[in-house]
N, C-alpha and C positions, 0 to 999 in steps of 0.2 A: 311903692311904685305907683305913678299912676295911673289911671286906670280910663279910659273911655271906650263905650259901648257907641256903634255906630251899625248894629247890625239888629235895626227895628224890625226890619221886612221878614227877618226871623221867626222874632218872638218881642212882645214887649215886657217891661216891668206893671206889676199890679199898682194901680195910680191910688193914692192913699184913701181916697175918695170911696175907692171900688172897695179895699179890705174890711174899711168901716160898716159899711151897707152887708159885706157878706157876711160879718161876725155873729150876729144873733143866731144866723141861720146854720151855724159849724156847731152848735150847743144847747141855744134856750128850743132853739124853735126849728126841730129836728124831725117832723112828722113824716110818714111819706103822703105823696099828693094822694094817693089813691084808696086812702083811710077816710071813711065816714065821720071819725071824732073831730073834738077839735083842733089837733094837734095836727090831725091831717086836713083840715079846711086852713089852719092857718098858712101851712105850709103852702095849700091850691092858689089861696089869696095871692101870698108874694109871685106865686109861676105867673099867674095871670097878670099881674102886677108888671112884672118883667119884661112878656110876650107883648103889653104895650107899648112898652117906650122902646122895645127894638122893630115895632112894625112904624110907629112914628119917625123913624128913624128914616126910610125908606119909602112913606108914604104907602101903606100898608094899612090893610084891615088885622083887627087881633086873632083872630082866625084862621087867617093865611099862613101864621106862621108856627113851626114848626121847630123845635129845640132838637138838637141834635148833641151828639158827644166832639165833633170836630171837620172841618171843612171837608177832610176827607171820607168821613162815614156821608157829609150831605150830598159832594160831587155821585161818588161809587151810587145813592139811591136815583139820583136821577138816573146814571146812565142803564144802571139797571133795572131799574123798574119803568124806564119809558118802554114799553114793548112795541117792536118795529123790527123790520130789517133795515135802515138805512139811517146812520146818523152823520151827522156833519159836525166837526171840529175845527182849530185851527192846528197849523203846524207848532205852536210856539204856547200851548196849553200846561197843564201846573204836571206835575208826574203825576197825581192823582186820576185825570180826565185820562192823561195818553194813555196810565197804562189797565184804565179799564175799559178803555176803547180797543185796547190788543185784547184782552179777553174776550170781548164780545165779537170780535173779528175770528178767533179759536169754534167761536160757537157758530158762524153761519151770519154772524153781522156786518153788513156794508159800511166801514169808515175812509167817507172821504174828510184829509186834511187839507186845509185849504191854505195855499202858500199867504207869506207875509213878504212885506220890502222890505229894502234893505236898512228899515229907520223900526221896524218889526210893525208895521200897521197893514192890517186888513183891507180890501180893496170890497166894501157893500158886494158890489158886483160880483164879485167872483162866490160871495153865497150865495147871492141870486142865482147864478149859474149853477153849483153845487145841488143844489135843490131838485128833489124828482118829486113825480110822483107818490113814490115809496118812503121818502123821510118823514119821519116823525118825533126826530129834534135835532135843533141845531143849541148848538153850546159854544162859547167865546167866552175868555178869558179877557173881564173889565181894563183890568191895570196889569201888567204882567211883573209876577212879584221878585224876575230876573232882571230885565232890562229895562223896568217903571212905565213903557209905553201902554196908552188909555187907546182903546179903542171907539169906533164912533157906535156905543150899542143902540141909541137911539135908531139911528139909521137901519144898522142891523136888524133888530124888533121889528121895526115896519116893513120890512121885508118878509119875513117871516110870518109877521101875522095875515100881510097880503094874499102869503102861500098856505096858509093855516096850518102851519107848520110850528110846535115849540118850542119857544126860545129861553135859555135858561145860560144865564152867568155866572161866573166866580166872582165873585164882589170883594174875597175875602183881605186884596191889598186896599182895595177902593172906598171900602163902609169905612167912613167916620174920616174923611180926608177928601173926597169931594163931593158932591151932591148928588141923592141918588134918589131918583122919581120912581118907583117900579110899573106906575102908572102911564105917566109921560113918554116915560122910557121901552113901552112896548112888550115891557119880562114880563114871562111867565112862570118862571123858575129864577130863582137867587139863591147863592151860596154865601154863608159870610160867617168868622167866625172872631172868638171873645177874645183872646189873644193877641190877637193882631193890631187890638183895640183897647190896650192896657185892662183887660178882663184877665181872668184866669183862665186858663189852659182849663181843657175838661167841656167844654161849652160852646156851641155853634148855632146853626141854626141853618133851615130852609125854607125861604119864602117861596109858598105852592098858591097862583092865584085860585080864587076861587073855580071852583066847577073843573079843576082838571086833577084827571085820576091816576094814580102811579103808585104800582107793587110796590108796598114794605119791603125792607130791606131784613129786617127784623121782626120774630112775630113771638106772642107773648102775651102776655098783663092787657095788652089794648093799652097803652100808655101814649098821649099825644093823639086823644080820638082813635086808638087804632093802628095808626101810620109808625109810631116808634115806640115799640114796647123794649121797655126796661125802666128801671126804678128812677124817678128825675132827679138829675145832680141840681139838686135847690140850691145849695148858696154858691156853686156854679153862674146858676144861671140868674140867679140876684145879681151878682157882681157883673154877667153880660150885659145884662139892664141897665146896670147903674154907668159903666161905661157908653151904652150906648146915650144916656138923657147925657152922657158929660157931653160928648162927641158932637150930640146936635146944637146947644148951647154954646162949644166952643172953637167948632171945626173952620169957624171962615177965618175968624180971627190967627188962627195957631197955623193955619197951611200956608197964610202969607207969610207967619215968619219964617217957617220953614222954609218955603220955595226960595225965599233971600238967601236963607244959609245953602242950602243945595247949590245955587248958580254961585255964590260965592267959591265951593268947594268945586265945581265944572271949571271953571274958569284956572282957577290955583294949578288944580292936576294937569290939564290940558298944557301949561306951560313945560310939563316933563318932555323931554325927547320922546317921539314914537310912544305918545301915549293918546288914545283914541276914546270918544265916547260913543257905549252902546247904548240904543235905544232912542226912540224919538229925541232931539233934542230942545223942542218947546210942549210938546203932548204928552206930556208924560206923568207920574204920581210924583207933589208934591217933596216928598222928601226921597227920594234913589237918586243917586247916579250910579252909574256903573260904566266901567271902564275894559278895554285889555291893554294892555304892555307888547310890544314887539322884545321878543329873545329870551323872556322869563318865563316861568310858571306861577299863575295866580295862588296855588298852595304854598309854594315859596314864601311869597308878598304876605299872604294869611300869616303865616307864622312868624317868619319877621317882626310884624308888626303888633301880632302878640306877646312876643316878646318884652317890647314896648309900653304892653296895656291896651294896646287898644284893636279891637275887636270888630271885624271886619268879614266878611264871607267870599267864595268863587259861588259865582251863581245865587242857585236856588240853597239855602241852608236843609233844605228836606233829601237833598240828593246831594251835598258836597263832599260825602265820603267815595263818591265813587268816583274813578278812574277816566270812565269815558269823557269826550269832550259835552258839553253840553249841546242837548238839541234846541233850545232856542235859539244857542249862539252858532249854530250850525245852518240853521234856519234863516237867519240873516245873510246868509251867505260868507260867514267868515270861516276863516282855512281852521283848521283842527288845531295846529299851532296857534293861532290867534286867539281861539277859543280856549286853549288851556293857561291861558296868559289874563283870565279875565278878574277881576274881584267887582263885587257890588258894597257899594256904598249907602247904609241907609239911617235917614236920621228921624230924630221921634223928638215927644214932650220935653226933653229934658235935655237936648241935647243946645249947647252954647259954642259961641262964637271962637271962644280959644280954645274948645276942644277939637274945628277944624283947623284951627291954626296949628296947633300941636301931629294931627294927623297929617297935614299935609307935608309939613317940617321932614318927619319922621317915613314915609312915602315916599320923599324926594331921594332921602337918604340908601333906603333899601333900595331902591328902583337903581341908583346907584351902583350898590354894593352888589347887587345880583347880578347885573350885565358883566361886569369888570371878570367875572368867574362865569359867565356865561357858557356852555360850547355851542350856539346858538347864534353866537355874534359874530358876521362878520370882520 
């Protein structure tokens, strides 16, 4: 059967480039960093090695950044090691950020969420307004890794550092797909991780500018200056590296061919009856579209077209076992029906022209075959 992977926003495959670079470190060159020998300098060398080409990435000092196990251990330390009572979000944040912003709300924390339009973009302003006194971080989600809408964080940042207030992003659809200044761009906090970047699973990272202070999450060994104690997943975070030097090297080039294949694929779907696209539809991260259907269930559509081979997700894939409808897509203002009716589209490195042809063929089909048995349909 065969077979097409169209759900990058997921997870990506290890790009050959990246296994090569990790191999010495799975075997010859196994030390841990925090050994005096040489076994454990060799091993410091490659971390450090690493920590560069993923702060170059972002325009980063080697210092700033900070290796983690996965997006979601770096979201959880910012929000809990900024100490404050009052932090600002968006409505349409990763389940990582919302749901430890509900924790902190359990403990006596003030979360305001700040609504989004109905294309899911942030309005500056209404963080401006959000903003007291009492805040002491605001966090926004770069690219949304639901319905691929970029927000303006430049904008965002200078707001925020105007209120000296800290600003801290999820970068993790964004690194390695459009251009990210950390500098320019006003952060003081980045989240971003290996995975999402043809790296290995196991690997992330958080960029902390300099001079600003925030409680471990973890304590220990002193590993990472202190900040993340635990033993460094090295050929881990070799392979983050080595993805990220590919990323800056080849990310102009490869986002235009995506964005071509992506509008190719917006355009194809769109021609379905009562098929609708979420999420901005020019600002958005080069390879998502995401869609709903009127009268079906996007779980339906998933499996359907798994069936087929090809592989596809409703929503976010970190939450698409669950039941509810989605809160991004609720956030948008679409009905609970609408929302369970959603699939996301996402494409990566590897992904070719008649693998959307083949998808959309197969798409048109199901989309089809589910209405006709619908009880949903008028």
């Amino acid at each position: 059967m065969k077979r097409v992977y169209l759900d990058y926003a997921a997870t990506t495959p290890v790009d050959p480039r990246v296994k090569r670079a990790m191999d010495p470190y799975l075997s010859k060159v196994f030390g841990n960093t925090m050994s005096l020998h040489f076994f454990g300098r060799e091993a410091k060398k490659a971390l450090e090695e690493s920590r560069k080409k993923t702060a170059d990435l972002i325009g980063a000092n080697s210092e700033e950044i900070y290796f983690t196990s996965s997006a979601t251990e770096s979201n959880n330390t910012v929000l809990k090691g900024v100490r404050g009572s009052h932090i600002v979000i968006s409505s349409i944040e990763h389940a990582c950020i919302e749901e430890s912003a509900d924790w902190l709300e359990k403990g006596g924390v003030k979360i305001t969420r700040v609504p989004v339009d109905n294309f899911g973009k942030i309005n500056p302003l209404d963080i401006e307004k959000a903003i007291t006194p009492e805040t002491v971080l605001v966090s926004i989600i770069h690219g949304s890794n639901e319905i691929g809408t970029i927000q303006d964080i430049s904008k965002i940042g200078e707001i925020c550092r105007s209120k000296k207030v800290l600003f801290h992003t999820d970068a993790s659809q964004t690194l390695g797909k459009i251009p990210i200044d950390v500098k320019k761009m006003n952060i003081d906090l980045l989240t971003a991780s290996s995975h999402k970047i043809y790296g290995p699973k196991g690997a992330a990272c958080l960029y902390i500018r300099r001079g600003i202070k925030i409680e471990p999450l973890l304590h220990g060994g002193g590993q990472e200056k202190g900040f993340r104690s635990s033993t460094v997943n090295v050929p881990a975070i070799v392979g983050f590296g080595k993805a990220c030097e590919i990323a800056q090297k080849e990310m102009g080039k490869e986002s235009k061919r995506i964005s071509k294949l992506r509008d190719k694929l917006i355009k194809k779907v769109l021609k379905i009856e009562n098929a609708y696209l979420t999420g901005h539809p020019t600002e958005r991260l080069p390879n998502n579209a995401s869609f709903y259907f009127s009268f079906i269930e996007g779980e339906a559509i998933v499996l359907h077209l798994d069936f087929a081979g090809i592989a596809v997700s409703t929503g976010s894939a970190c939450s698409s076992s669950k039941l509810e409808a989605s809160h991004v897509l609720l956030a948008l203002g679409l009905k609970h029906e609408q929302a369970h009716g959603s699939i996301r589209v996402s494409l990566g490195r590897w992904t070719k022209e008649e693998e959307i042809n083949y998808f959309v063929k197969n798409l048109t089909e199901v989309v089809k075959k589910l209405r006709e048995i619908s009880p949903f349909k008028k």
